[in-house]
C-alpha positions in Angstrom: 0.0 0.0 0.0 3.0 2.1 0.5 3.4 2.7 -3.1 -0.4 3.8 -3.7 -0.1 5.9 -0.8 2.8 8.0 -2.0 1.2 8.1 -5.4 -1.4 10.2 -4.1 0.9 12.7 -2.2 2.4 13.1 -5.4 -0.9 14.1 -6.9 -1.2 16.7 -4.1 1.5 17.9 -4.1 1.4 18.3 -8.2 -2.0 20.2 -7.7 -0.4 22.4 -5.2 2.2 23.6 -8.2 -0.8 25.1 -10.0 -3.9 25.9 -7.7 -7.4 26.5 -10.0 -7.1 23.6 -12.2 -8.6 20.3 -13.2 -6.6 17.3 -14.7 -8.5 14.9 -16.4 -6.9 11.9 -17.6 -9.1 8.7 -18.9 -7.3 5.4 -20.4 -9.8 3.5 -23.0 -8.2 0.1 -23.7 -9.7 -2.3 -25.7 -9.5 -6.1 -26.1 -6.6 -6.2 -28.2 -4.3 -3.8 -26.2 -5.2 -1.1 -28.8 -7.1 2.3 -27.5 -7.1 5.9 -26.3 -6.2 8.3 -23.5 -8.1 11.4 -23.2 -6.7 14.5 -21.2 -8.3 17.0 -20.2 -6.0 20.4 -19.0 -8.5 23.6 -17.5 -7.6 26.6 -15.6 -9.4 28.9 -14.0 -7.9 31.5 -16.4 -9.4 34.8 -15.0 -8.1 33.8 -11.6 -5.1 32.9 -12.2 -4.5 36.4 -14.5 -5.4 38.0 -11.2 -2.7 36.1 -9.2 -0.2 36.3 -11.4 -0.5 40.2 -12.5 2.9 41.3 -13.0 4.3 37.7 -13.1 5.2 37.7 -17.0 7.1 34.6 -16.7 4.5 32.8 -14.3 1.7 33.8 -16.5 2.7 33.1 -19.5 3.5 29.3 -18.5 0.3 29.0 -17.4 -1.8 30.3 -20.6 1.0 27.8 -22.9 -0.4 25.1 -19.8 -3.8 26.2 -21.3 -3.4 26.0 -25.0 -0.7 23.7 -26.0 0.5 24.1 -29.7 0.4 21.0 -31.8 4.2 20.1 -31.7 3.7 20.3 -27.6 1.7 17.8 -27.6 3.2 15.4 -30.2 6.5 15.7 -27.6 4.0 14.9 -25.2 2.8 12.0 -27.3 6.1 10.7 -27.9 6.9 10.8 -24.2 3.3 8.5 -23.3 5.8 5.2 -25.3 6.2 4.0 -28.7 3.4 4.5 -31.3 1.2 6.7 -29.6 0.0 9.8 -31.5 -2.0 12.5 -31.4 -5.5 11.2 -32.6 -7.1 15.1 -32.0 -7.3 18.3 -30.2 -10.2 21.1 -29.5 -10.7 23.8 -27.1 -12.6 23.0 -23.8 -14.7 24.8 -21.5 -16.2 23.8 -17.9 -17.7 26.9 -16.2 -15.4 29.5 -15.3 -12.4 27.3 -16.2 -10.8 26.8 -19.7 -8.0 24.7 -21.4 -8.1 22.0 -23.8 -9.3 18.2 -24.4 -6.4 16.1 -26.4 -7.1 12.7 -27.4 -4.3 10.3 -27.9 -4.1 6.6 -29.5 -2.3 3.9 -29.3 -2.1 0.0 -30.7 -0.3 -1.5 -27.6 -0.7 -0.6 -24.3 2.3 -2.3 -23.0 4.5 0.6 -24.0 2.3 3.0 -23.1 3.3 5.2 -20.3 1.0 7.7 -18.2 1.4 10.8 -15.5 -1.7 11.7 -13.7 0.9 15.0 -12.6 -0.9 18.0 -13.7 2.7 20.2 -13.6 3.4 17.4 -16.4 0.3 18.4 -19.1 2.9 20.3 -21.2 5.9 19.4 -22.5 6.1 15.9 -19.8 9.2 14.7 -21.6 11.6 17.7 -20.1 14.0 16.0 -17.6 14.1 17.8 -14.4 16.7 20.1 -13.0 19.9 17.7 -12.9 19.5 16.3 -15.6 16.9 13.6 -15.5 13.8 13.0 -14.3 13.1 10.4 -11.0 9.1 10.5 -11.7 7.5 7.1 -12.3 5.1 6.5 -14.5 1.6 4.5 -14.4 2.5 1.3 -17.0 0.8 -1.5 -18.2 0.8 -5.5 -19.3 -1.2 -6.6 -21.2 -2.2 -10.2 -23.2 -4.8 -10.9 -25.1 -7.1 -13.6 -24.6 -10.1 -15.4 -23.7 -10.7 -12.9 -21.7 -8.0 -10.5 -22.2 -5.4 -9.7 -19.2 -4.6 -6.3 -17.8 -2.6 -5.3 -15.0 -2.0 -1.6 -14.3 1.4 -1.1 -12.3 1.2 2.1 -9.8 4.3 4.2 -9.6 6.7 3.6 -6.8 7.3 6.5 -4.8 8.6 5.8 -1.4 11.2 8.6 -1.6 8.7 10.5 -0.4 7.4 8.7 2.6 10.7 8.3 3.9 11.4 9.0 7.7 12.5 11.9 9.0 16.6 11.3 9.7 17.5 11.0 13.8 19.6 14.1 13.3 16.4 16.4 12.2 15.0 18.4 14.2 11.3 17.5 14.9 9.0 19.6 13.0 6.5 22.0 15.4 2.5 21.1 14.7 0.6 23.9 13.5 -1.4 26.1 16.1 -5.4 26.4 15.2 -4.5 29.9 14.8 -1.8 29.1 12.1 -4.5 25.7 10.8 -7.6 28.1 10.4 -5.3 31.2 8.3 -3.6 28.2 6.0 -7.2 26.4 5.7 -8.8 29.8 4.4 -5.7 30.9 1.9 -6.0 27.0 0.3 -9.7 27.5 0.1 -9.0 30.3 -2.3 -6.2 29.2 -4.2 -8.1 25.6 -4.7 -11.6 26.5 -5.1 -12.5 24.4 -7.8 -9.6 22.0 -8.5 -9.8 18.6 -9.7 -7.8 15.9 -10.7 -8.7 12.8 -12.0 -6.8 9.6 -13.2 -8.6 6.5 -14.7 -8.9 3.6 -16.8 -11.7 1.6 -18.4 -12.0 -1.5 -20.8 -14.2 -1.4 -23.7 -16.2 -4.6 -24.4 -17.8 -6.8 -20.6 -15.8 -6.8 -17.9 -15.3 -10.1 -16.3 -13.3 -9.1 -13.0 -11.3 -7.0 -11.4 -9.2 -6.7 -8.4 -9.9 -2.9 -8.3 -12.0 -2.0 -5.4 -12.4 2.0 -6.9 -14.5 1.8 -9.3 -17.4 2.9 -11.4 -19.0 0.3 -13.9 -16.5 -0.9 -16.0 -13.9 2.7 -15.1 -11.6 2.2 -12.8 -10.6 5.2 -10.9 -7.1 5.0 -9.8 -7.0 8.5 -8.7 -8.8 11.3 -7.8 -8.7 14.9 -5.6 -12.5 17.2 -5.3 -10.4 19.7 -3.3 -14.2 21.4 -2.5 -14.6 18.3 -1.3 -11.8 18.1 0.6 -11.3 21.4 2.2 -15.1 21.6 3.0 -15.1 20.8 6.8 -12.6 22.9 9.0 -12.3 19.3 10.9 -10.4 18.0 8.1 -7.3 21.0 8.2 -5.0 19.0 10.7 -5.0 15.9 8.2 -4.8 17.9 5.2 -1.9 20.0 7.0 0.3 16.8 8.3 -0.2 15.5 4.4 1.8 18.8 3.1 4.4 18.7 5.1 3.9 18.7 9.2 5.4 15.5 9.4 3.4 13.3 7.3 3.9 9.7 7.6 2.3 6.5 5.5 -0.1 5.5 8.5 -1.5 9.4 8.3 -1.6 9.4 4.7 -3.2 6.1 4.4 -6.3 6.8 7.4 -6.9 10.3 5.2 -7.2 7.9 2.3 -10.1 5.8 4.1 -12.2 8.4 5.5 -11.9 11.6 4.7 -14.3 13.0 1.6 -12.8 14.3 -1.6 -10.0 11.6 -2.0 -10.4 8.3 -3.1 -8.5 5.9 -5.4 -6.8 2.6 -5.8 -4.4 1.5 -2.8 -2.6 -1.1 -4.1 0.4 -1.9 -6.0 -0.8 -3.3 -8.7 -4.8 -3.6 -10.0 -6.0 -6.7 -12.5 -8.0 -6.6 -14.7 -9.9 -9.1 -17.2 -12.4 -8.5 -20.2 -13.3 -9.3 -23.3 
């Protein structure tokens, strides 16, 4: 479970890099291995122009985040694993927030290689500063059959659940004072984000060892931060997650029973259809 656990701090974490947006990302996979992924990148554009007035750089970065060019998104094709292209690309709207939806194909999911990161929608491939970059991806086997055989891999991440060294110094727990003011400025800066990360078979589904799931979709990730920063009860869990010491047993009992996060909490998740 420690692998699933981390997974979702990363998807936090990612979220916290941008604030007022929703990340959609849906795998379609088909009985031969063949299918699509569909991603959906929206900003709350007017928002973030608000924040970031004065911030050239900052802005700017966010609006390309917004409305990738073509040969953006072929890189970002490329970097998904061999054979997969871009199938199509169109504008999107949801309320006050804007971006794009890109659809991508490929003929064999066991190359195909996924982020649910929403600082990775643009331009995934760039290695990170050193040189290269230590994010895992989401991959995939697959064989075909009678019924066909799926297993979706999470990413290993225990870097980031890693104890605190003997030689640090304990870190202080947040006063209400200090839980209440933090609670309110991430109300603001997250009103309205999502992120979402999922996969579905077309054709019946015959089983599963997924235990997230709607119909034949299986959701492997996903954050309602309205959700999750709607009870003032919930600030001392979400606080310890970013940063006050967080742990895997904390993580993990956030996981089970607080509203707005739910996912897939194992390693690995089977699948079998036809």
């Amino acid at each position: 479970m420690r692998h699933a656990v981390s997974f979702f701090v990363v998807l936090l974490l990612g979220a916290a890099l941008g604030g007022c947006i929703r990340v959609s990302t849906h795998v379609a996979v088909r009985p031969d291995g063949g299918g699509r992924v569909t991603e959906r990148v929206l900003m709350n554009m007017a928002y973030m122009k608000t924040m970031m007035a004065g911030s050239g750089d900052v802005q700017g970065k966010m609006e390309k985040t917004a409305s990738p060019d073509r040969k953006t998104l072929e890189r970002n094709a490329s970097a998904m694993g061999e054979g997969v292209r871009v199938e199509s690309f169109r504008h999107y709207r949801e309320g006050d927030f804007e971006g794009y939806e890109a659809v991508y194909s490929f003929s064999d999911i066991n190359r195909l290689k996924v982020s649910g990161r929403p600082d990775e929608g643009v331009e995934r491939d760039a290695p990170a500063k050193g040189g290269t970059s230590s994010r895992e991806p989401i991959l995939f086997r697959f064989s075909k059959g009678t019924p066909s055989k799926l297993v979706i891999v999470m990413p290993e991440e225990e870097s980031l659940l890693k104890p605190a060294a003997k030689s640090d110094p304990p870190s202080a727990p947040p006063t209400p004072e200090q839980q209440k003011l933090s609670l309110a400025i991430i109300r603001e800066v997250f009103k309205g984000t999502r992120m979402t990360l999922s996969v579905g078979v077309e054709g019946r589904l015959v089983s599963t060892s997924a235990v997230c799931r709607e119909g034949s979709r299986i959701i492997l990730a996903e954050v309602d931060f309205d959700r999750l920063l709607g009870d003032e009860n919930q600030a001392p869990a979400l606080l310890n997650l970013t940063g006050y010491g967080s742990s895997p047993d904390s993580v993990r009992d956030m996981l089970n029973r607080v509203p707005g996060v739910r996912g897939e909490t194992g390693r690995e998740v089977t699948v079998l259809f036809n």
